[in-house]
N, C-alpha and C positions, 0 to 999 in steps of 0.2 A: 504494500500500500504506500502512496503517496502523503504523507501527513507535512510534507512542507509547501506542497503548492506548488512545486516546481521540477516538479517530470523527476523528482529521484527517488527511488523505488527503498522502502522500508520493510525490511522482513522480520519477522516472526520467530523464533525456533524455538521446539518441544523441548523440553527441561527430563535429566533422567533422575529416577529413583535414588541413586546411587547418593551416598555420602563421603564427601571428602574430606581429609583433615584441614586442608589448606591448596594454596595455588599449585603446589607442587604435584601432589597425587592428584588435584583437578584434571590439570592437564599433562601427566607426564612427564615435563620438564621442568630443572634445577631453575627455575629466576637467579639471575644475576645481582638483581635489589630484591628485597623483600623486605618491608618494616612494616609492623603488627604493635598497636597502640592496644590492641585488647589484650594481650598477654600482660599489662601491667609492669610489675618490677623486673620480671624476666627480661624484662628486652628496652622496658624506659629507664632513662634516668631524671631525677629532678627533685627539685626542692622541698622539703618535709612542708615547710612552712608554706609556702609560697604557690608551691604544686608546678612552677616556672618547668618546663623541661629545656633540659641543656642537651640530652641527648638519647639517642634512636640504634639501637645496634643491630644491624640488617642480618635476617635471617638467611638471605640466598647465599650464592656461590662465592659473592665477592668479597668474604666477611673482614677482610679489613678496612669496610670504608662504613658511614655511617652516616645520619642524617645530625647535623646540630645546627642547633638552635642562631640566627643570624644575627651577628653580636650588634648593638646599637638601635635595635627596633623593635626591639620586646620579645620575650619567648611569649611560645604557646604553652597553653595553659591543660596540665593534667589532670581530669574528670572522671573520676576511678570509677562514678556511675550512671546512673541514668542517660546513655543512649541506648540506641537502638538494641535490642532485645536485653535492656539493662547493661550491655558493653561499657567498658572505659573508652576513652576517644581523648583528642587532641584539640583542644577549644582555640579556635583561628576568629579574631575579635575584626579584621577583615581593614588593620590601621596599619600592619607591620608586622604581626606576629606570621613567623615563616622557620621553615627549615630549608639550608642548605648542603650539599655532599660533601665530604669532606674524608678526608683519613684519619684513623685513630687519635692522633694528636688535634686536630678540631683544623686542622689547614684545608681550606676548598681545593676543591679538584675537576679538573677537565675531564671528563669522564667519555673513552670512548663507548657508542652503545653502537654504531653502523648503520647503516642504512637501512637495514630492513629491522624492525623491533615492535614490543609491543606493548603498552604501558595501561596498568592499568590504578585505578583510584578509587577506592573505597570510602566512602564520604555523605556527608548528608548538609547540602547547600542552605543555609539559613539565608542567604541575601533577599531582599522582596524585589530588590531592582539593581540597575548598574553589573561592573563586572565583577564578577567572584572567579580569584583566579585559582586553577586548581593545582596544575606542576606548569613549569617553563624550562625549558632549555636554554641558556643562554648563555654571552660572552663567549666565544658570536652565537646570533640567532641561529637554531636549532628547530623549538617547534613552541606555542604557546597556548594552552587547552586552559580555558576556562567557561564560565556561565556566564550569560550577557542574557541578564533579566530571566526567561522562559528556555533561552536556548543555549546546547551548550555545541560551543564551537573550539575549531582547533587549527589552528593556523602551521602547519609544517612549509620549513624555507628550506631551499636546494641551492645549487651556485646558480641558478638563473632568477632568481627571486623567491617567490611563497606561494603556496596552494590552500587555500580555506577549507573546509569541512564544516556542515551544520544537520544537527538532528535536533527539531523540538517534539521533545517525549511527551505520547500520550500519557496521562494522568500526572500524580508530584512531580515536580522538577526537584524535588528533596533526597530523601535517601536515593543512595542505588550504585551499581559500579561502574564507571564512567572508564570505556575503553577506548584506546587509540592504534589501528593500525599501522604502519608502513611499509611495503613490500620494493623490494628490489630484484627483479630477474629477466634476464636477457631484454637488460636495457628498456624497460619498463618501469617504472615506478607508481604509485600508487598512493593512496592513505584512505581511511574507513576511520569511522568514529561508531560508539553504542553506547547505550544509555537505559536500562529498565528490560534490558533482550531485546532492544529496537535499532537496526544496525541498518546507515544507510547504506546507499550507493558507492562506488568508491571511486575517488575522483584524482584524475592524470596530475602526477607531479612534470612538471615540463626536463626536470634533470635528477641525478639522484640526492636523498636527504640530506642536509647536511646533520653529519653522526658523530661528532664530537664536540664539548659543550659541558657546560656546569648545569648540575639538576638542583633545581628548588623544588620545595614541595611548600605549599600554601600559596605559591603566589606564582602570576604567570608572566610576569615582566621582570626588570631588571631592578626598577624602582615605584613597580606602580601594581596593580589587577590582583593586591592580597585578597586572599583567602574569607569568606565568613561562612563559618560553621562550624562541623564536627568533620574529620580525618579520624579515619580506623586503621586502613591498610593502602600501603603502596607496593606499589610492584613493579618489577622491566626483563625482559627476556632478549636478546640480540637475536630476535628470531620471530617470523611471521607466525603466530599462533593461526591456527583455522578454526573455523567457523563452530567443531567440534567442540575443541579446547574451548574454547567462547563459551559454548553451551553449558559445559563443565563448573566454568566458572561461576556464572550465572546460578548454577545450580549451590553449590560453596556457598557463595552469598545467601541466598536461599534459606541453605537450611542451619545455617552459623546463627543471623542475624532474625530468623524468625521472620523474613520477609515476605510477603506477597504480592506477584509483580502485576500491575495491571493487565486486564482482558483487553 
């Protein structure tokens, strides 16, 4: 179905039975980033007092890099309850509170991820209007995925400029897990975005991504498009997940958070 008004095709897919622990048994493969704000002390760190988190220690492959807290603009704030199915989550006040990648020692980092990958964001958007930004790749532009009011859009840039993408989801624009394609093969390129199991069309990059870049999480610019809401889970794989893996995931979400996605 068409739910943008504009000839690009929105599908559907059937969710399975099955339970997964996490992204990984979802879909089969090791993520590269993984950070999980519902494990709590296991995997956050942060202020007794304060609940400030300084820091995120990623669950995938690449365990020596981590998400922390962006010095100068306020951390995000630790909420050991009440989200979504009673979950802890990362409270993004949507003025500066962010996280950027960084190595063990808190020093940012350029992080290659390649051209073809797949990012995903588990989050539940508080904003009623303007932008809420969710991750950005940047210094140099990379790719900038956030919410603009109703819609959530995703700007990926190549060495010939940028490619937008936009899906506005039937029912909340609230909870849900916000996916980003990028494909690369035989000189092809590509990007997809999904939101609630509603995955558009996927629209021509003119060159390939550009795949190397600093990752923020909360905010989708360099100095602007923070975050307002809750952050549960982030995720990145250097590798095109299919439509399966997708389903999988969807499914994870599901049945972790207690969800129900719209009909």
């Amino acid at each position: 179905m068409d739910i943008l008004g504009l000839g690009l095709g929105v599908t559907r897919e059937p969710y399975l039975n099955t339970g997964f622990e996490g992204p990984r048994e979802a879909t089969g493969e090791d993520p590269e980033l993984w950070f999980d704000v519902t494990k709590g002390i296991d995997t956050v760190a942060y202020d007794s007092e304060t609940r400030a988190i300084s820091k995120i220690t990623n669950l995938g492959s690449a365990s020596t890099l981590q998400l922390s807290a962006i010095e100068g603009v306020g951390a995000p704030i630790f909420t050991p309850t009440g989200g979504q199915n009673s979950l802890p989550y990362s409270n993004h006040d949507g003025e500066g509170a962010a996280f950027v990648l960084t190595d063990g020692d808190g020093v940012e980092q350029s992080y290659n991820f390649g051209s073809a990958y797949t990012i995903f964001m588990i989050c539940d958007n508080d904003a009623e209007s303007g932008v809420s930004g969710i991750t950005g790749g940047r210094s140099p532009n990379a790719y900038a995925f956030r919410w603009s009011g109703s819609s959530l859009l995703n700007t990926v840039y190549n060495e010939e400029g940028f490619t937008a993408d936009t899906v506005m989801p039937e029912g909340a624009a609230g909870f849900g897990i916000a996916t980003s394609r990028v494909t690369s093969s035989d000189g092809t390129n590509k990007i997809s975005i999904r939101f609630l199991a509603q995955s558009t069309a996927e629209e021509d990059l003119a060159a390939a991504a550009v795949g190397t870049s600093k990752i923020y999480v909360g905010k989708a610019n360099n100095g602007t498009q923070f975050f307002t809401g809750k952050v549960y889970e982030f995720g990145l794989w250097k590798k095109t997940l299919t439509l399966e893996q997708l389903n999988n995931l969807d499914t994870y979400v599901k049945q972790k958070y207690d969800f129900t996605y719209p009909v």
